[in-house]
C-alpha positions as CSV (number, residue, x, y, z in Angstrom):
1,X,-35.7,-66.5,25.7
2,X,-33.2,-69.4,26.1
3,X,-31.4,-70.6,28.2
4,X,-28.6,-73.2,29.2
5,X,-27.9,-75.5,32.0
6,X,-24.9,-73.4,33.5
7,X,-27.4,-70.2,33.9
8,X,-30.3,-68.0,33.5
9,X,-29.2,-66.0,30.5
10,X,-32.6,-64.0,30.5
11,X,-31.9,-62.9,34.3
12,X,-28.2,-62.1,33.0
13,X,-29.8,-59.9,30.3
14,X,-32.4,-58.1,32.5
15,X,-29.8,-57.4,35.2
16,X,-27.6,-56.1,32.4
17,X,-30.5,-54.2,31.5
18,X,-31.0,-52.4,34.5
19,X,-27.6,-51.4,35.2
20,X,-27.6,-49.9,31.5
21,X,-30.8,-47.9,32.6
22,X,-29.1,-46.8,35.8
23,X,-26.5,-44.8,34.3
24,X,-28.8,-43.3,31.7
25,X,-30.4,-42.1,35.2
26,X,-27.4,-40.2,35.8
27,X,-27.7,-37.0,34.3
28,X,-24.1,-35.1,33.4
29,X,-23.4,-32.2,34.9
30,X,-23.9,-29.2,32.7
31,X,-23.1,-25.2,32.8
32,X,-25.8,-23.5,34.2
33,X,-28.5,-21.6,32.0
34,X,-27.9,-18.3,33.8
35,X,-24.3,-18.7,33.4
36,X,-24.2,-19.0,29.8
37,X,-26.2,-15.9,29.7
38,X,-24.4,-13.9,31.8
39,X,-21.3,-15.1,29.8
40,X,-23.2,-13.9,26.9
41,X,-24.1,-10.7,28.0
42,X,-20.4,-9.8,29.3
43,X,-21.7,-10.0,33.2
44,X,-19.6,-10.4,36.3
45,X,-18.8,-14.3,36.4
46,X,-20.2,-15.7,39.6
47,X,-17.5,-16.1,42.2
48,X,-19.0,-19.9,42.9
49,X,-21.3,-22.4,41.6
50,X,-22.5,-24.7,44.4
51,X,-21.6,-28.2,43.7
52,X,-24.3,-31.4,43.2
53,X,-27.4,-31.7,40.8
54,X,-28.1,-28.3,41.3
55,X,-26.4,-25.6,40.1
56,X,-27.2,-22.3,41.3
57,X,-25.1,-19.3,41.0
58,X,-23.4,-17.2,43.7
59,X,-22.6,-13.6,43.3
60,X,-21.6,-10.1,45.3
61,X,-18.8,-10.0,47.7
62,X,-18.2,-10.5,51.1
63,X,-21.4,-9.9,53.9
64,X,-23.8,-9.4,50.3
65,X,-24.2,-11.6,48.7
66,X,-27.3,-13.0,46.4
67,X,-28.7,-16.6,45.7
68,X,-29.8,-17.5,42.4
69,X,-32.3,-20.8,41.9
70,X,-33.2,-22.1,38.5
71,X,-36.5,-22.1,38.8
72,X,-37.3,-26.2,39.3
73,X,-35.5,-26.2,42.3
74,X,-36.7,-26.0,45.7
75,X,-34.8,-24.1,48.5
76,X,-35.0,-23.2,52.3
77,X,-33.6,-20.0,53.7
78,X,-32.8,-19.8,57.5
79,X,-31.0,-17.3,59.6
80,X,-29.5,-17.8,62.6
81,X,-31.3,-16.4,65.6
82,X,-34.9,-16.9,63.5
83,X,-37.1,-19.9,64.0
84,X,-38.8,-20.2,61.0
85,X,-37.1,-20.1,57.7
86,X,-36.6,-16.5,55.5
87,X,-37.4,-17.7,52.2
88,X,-39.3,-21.4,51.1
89,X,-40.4,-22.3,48.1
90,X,-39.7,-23.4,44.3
91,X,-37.0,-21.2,42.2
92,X,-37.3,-18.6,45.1
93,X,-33.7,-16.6,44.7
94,X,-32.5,-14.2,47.6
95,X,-29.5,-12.3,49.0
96,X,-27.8,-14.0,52.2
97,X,-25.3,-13.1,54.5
98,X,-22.5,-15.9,54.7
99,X,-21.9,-14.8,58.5
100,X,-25.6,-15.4,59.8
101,X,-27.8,-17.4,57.0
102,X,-27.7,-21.0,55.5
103,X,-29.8,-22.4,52.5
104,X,-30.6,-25.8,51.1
105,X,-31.6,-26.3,47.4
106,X,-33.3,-29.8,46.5
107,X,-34.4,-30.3,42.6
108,X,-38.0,-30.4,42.0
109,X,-38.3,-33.0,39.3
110,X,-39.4,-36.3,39.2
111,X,-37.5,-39.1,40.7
112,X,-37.1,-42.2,39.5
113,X,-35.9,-45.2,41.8
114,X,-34.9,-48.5,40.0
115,X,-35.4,-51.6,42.3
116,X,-34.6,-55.1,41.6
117,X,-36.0,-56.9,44.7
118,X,-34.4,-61.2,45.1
119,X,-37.3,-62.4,46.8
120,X,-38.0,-66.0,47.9
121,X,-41.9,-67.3,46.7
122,X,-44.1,-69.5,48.5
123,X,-43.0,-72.5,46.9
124,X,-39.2,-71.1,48.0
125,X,-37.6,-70.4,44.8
126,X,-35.6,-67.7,43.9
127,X,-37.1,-64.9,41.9
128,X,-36.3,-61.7,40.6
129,X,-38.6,-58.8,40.9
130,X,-37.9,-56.0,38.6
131,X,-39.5,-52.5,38.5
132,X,-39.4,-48.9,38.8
133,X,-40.8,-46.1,41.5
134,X,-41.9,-42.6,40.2
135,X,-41.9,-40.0,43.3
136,X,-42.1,-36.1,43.4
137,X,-41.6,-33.5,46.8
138,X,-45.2,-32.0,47.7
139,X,-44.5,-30.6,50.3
140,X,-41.0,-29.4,51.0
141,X,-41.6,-27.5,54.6
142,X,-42.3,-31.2,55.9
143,X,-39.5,-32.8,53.4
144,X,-36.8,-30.6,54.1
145,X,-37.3,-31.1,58.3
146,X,-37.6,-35.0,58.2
147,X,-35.9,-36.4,55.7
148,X,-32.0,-36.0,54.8
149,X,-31.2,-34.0,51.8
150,X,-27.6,-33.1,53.1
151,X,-25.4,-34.9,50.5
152,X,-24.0,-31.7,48.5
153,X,-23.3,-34.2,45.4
154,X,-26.5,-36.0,45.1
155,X,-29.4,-34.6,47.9
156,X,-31.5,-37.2,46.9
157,X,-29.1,-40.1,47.3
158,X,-30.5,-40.6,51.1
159,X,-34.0,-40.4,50.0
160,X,-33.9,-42.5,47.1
161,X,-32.1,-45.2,49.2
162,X,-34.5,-45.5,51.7
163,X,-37.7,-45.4,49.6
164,X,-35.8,-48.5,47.7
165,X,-35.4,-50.2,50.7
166,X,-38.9,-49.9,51.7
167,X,-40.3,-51.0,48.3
168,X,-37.7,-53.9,48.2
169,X,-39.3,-54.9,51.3
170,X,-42.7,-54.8,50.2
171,X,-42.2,-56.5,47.4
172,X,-40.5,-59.4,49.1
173,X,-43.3,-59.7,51.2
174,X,-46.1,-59.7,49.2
175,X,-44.3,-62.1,46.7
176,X,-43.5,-64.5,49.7
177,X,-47.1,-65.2,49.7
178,X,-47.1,-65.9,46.4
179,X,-46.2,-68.9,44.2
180,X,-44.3,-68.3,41.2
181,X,-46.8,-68.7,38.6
182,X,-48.7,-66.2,40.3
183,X,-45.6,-63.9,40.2
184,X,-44.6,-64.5,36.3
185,X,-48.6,-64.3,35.1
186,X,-49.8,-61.1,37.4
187,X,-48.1,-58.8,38.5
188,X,-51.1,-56.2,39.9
189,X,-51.2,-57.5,43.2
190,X,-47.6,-57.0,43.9
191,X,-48.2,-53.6,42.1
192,X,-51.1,-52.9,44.7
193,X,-49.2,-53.6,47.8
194,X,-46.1,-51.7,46.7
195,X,-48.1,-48.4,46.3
196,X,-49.8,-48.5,49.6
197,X,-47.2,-49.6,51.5
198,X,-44.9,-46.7,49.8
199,X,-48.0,-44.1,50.0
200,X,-48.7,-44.7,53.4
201,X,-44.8,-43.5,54.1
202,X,-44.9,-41.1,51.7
203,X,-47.7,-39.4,51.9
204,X,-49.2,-40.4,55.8
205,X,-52.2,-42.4,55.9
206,X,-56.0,-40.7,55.7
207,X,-53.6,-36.8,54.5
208,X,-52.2,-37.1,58.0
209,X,-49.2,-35.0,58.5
210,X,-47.3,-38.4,59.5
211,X,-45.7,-38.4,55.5
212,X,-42.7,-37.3,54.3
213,X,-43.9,-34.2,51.8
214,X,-43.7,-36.7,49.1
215,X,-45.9,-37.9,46.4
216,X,-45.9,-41.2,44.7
217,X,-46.5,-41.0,41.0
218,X,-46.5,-44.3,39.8
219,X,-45.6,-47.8,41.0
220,X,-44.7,-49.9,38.1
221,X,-43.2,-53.7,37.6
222,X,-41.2,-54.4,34.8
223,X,-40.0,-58.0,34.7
224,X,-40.4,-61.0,37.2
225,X,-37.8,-63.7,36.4
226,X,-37.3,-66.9,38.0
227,X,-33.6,-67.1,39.3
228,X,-33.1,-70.7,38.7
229,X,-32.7,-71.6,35.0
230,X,-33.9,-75.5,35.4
231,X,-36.8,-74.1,36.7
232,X,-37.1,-71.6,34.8
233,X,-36.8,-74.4,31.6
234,X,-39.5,-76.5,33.9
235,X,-41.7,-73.9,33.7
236,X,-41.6,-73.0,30.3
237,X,-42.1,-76.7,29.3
238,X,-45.5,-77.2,29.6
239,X,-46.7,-74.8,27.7
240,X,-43.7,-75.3,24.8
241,X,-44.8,-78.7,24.8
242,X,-48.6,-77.6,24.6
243,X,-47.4,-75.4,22.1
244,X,-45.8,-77.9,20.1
245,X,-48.6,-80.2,20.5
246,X,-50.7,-77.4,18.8
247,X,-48.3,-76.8,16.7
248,X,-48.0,-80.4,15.2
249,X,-51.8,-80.9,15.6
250,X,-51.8,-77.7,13.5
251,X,-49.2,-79.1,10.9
252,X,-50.8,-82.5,10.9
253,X,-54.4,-80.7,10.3
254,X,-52.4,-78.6,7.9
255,X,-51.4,-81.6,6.4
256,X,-54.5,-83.2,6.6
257,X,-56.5,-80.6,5.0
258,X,-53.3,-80.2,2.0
259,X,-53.7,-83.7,1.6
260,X,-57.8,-83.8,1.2
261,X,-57.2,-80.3,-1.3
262,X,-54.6,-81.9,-3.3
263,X,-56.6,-84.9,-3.5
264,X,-59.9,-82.7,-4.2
265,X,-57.3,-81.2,-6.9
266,X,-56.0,-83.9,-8.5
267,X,-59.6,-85.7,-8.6
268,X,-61.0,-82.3,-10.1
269,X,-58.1,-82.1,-12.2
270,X,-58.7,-86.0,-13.4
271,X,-62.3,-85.0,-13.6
272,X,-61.7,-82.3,-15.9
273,X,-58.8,-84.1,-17.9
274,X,-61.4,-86.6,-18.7
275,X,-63.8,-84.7,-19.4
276,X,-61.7,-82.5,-21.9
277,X,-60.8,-86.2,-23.7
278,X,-64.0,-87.3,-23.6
279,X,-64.9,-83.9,-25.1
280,X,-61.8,-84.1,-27.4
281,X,-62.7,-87.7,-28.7
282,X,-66.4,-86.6,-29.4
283,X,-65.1,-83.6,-30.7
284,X,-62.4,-85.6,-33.3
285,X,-65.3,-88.2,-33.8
286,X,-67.5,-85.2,-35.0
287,X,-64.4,-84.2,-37.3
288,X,-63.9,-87.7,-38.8
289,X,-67.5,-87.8,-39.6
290,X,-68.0,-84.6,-40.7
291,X,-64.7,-85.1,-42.6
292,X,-65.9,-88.8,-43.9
293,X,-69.3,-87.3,-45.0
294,X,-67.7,-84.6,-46.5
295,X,-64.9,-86.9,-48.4
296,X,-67.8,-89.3,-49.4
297,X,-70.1,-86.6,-50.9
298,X,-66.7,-85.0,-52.5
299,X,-66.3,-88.5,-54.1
300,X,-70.0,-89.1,-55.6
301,X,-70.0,-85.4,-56.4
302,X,-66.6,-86.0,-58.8
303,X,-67.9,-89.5,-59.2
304,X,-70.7,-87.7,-61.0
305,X,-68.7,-85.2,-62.2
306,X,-66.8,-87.4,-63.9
307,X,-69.6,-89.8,-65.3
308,X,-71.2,-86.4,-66.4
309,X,-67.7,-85.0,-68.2
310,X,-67.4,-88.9,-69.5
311,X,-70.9,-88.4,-71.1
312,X,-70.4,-84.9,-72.2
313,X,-66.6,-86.2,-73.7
314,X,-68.7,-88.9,-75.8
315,X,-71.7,-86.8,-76.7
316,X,-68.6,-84.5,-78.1
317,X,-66.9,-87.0,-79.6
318,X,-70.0,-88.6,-80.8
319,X,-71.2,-85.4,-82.2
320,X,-67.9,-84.3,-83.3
321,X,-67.3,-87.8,-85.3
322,X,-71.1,-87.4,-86.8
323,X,-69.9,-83.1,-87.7
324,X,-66.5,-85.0,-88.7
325,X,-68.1,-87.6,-91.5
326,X,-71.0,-84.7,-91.9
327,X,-68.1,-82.5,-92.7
328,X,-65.8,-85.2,-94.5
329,X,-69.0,-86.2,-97.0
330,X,-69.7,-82.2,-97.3
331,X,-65.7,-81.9,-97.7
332,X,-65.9,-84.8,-100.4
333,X,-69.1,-83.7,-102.3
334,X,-67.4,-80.2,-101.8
335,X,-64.2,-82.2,-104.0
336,X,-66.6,-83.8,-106.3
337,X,-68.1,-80.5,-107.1
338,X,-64.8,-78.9,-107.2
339,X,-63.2,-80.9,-109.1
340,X,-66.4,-81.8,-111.6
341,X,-66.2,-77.6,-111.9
342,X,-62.8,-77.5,-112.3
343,X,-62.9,-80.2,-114.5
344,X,-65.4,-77.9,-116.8
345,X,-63.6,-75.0,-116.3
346,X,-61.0,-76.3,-117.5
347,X,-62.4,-77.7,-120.5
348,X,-64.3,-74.9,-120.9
349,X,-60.6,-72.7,-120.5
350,X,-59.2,-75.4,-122.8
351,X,-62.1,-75.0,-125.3
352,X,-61.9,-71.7,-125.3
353,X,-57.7,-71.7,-125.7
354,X,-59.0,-73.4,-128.4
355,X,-61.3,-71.7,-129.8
356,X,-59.6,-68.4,-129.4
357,X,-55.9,-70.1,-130.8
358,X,-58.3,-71.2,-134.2
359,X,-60.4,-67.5,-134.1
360,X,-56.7,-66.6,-133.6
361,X,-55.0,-68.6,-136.4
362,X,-57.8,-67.6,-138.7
363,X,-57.4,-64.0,-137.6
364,X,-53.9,-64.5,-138.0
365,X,-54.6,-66.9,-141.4
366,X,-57.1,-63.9,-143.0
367,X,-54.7,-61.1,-141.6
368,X,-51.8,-62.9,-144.1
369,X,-54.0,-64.1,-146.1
370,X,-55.4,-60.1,-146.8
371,X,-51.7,-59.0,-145.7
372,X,-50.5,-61.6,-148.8
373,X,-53.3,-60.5,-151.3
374,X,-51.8,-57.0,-150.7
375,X,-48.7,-58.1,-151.5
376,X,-49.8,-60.0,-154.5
377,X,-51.8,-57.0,-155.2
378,X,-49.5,-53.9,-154.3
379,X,-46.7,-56.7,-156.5
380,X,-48.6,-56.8,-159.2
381,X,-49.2,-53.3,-159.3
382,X,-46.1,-52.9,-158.8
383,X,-45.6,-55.5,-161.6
384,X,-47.4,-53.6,-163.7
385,X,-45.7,-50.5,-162.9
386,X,-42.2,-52.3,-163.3
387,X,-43.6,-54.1,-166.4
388,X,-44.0,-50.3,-167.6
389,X,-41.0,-50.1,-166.2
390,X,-37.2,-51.6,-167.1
391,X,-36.3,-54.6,-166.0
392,X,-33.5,-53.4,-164.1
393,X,-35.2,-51.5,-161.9
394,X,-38.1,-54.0,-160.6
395,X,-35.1,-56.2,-160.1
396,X,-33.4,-53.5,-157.6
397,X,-37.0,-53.6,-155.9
398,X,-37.5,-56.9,-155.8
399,X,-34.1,-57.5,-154.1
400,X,-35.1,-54.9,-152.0
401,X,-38.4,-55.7,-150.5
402,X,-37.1,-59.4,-150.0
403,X,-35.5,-59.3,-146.0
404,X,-39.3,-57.6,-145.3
405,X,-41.1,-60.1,-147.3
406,X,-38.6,-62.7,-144.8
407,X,-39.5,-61.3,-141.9
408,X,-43.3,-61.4,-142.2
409,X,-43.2,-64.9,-143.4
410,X,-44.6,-67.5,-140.8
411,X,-41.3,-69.6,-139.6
412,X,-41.6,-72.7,-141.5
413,X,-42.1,-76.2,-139.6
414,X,-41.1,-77.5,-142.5
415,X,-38.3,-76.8,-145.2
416,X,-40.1,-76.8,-148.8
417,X,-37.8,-76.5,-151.4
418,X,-39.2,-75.2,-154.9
419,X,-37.8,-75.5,-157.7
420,X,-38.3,-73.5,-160.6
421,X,-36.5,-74.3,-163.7
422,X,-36.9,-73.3,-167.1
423,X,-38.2,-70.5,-166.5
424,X,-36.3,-67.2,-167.4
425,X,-35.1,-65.3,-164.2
426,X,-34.2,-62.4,-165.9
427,X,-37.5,-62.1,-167.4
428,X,-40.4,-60.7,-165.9
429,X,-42.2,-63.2,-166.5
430,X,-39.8,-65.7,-164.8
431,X,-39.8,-63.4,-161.6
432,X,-43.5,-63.6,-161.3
433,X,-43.5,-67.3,-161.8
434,X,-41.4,-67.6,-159.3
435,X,-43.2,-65.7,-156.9
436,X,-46.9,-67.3,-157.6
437,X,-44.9,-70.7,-156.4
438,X,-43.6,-69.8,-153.2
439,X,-47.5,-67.8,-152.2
440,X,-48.7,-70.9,-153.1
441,X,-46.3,-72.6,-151.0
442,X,-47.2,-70.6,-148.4
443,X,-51.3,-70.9,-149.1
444,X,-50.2,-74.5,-148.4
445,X,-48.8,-74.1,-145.6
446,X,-51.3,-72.0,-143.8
447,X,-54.0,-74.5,-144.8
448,X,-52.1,-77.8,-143.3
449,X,-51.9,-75.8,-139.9
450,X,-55.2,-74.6,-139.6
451,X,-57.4,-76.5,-137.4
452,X,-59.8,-79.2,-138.7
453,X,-58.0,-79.5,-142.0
């Protein structure tokens, strides 16, 4: 908690504290339990409701009249003229006569008494004492006679005031005999004393019928705070400055041990970077070995390659010029004989031609030849038949039969003119004459074109 040099903020804030708890101690009045029921089941509505903590109800009219207790309260019933009490006890409800009987209720619940005790330590320094006392009636026939529950707002308000007195008291006594770190770093002594000082009062000492009827629940200390803030800031300085010391001892070792990991880092990073390059430069020398053996054997292998498609490509071209002049003296002996056998076939064709134009010529010479000895022959029949005949009428023949005669004559190469003169061409005789000359013309003819002649 800090604080400044004008005050203690953390004995601000605990007082603050205390007073806040103080009024959530202070419980609000509410309608009574049996009153809501009774307004509920359409009852008489009580004539009074007795003021304070406790609310009972009143009801009946005039000298009868009834009591009714919640049940956690405790009450005394006394009538005049009796010297013990009517009724006594816990939620005990009764009827009374206003004339001649008084009660007392008290609530049976736990009290709780807040006490913040100033007390001066043994090295005389202000210091607040903060805590909290738990009490309960045991025995209200001896509460109700010696203590003071007569406040009709708050019966307790007496009590509590002087129990809170008391354990102020002890407290300041037993922490005047104590220095202040004692006080701030254990608080059980000051928690012992407090409980037997306030049981001893409370209760009487060895169950003696000395106490009060009351029971101490608990005894409890809250805070302890030192009033004054520069010593309140003194105190808390040794130990902020140990705990900054171990603080920076633990940053520095922090630090430290950062620094030696980073470094261990970084060296087995380095480490390992090398180690990789020294594995990558094996690894690329490997590769540009492999790869240089594998470029060299590539070369000799089309080295040889080539050498062997160089020697293949002249054994071809070797053996395709020795199949080139093989075939080029085959192709020209092929010629030779080719043309040697065309050259006999075609003096053979021509021979033939030849031959077959003179077995055709003679053909042709015996066919005219018989053809014209026909003629002569079927004309010198005829001849004989015109000589029997008139001489008029183998005229008409002859001048006849001369366009046929024409036209199976051979066309002349050669234009012969024959003459025949003196010779009678009206006569028979003359005729015939005539035509001996021109077969013999003709004879002549055929002769100077036959071959060999």
């Amino acid at each position: 908690m800090s604080t400044t040099g004008k005050g203690n903020s953390y004995l601000e804030q605990v007082v603050a504290q205390q007073a806040v708890l103080e009024d959530d101690l202070k419980a609000p009045r509410r309608a009574s339990p049996l009153a809501k029921r009774d307004r509920a089941l359409g009852g008489a509505v009580p004539e009074k409701l007795t003021p304070g903590p406790v609310e009972v109800r009143i009801t009946g009219f005039w000298r009868w009249k009834n009591l009714l207790v919640p049940p956690n309260a405790f009450v005394v019933h006394t009538r005049r003229g009796q010297a013990k009490p009517m009724h006594i006890g816990l939620g005990v409800s009764f009827r009374f006569n206003p004339a001649t009987d008084s009660f007392l209720v008290v609530p049976g619940a736990t009290q709780t008494i807040l006490i913040n005790a100033y007390c001066i330590c043994r090295e005389l320094q202000g210091v607040l004492v903060q805590g909290y006392v738990q009490w309960i009636i045991q025995d209200f026939g001896s509460a109700y006679r010696k203590l003071d529950f007569g406040d009709p707002e708050d019966p307790m308000r007496l009590v509590n005031l002087q129990l809170r007195e008391q354990a102020e008291a002890a407290i300041k006594d037993k922490v005047a005999t104590m220095g202040v770190r004692d006080v701030l770093s254990d608080k059980q002594p000051i928690i012992e004393e407090l409980t037997a000082r306030l049981r001893a009062v409370a209760e009487g000492e060895d169950n003696s019928d000395q106490g009060l009827g009351l029971r101490i629940v608990t005894v409890q200390i809250k805070e302890a705070v030192v009033s004054s803030s520069r010593l309140w800031e003194n105190l808390q300085k040794p130990y902020r400055a140990e705990q900054g010391q171990l603080a920076r001892l633990a940053e520095l070792q922090a630090e430290e041990a950062i620094a030696q990991r980073e470094m261990s880092a970084g060296r087995l990073k380095e480490t390992q970077r090398l180690g990789h390059e020294r594995e990558l430069a094996e690894l690329r020398a490997r590769n540009e070995a492999s790869r240089f053996d594998t470029e060299t054997a590539e070369r000799l292998r089309r080295a040889q390659l080539e050498h062997d498609q160089a020697r293949v490509v002249a054994e071809l071209e070797t053996e395709t010029t020795r199949h080139a002049l093989r075939m080029e003296r085959e192709r020209h002996a092929e010629e030779a004989e080719t043309g040697r056998l065309r050259i006999e076939r075609e003096q053979e064709l021509k021979r033939l031609e030849l031959e077959g134009e003179l077995e055709a010529a003679r053909t042709r010479a015996q066919s005219d030849h018989q053809r014209a000895l026909l003629d002569v022959e079927r004309a010198r029949m005829r001849a004989d038949i015109e000589n029997q005949q008139t001489p008029a009428s183998l005229q008409a023949r002859l001048i006849s039969s001369l366009p046929e005669i024409m036209a199976r004559l051979p066309k002349p190469e050669e234009l012969r003119m024959v003459s025949i003169n003196g010779s009678d061409r009206t006569a028979v005789s003359g005729l015939l004459a005539e035509i001996a000359t021109v077969i013999g013309a003709l004879r002549a003819a055929v002769d100077t074109d036959r071959p060999g002649s």
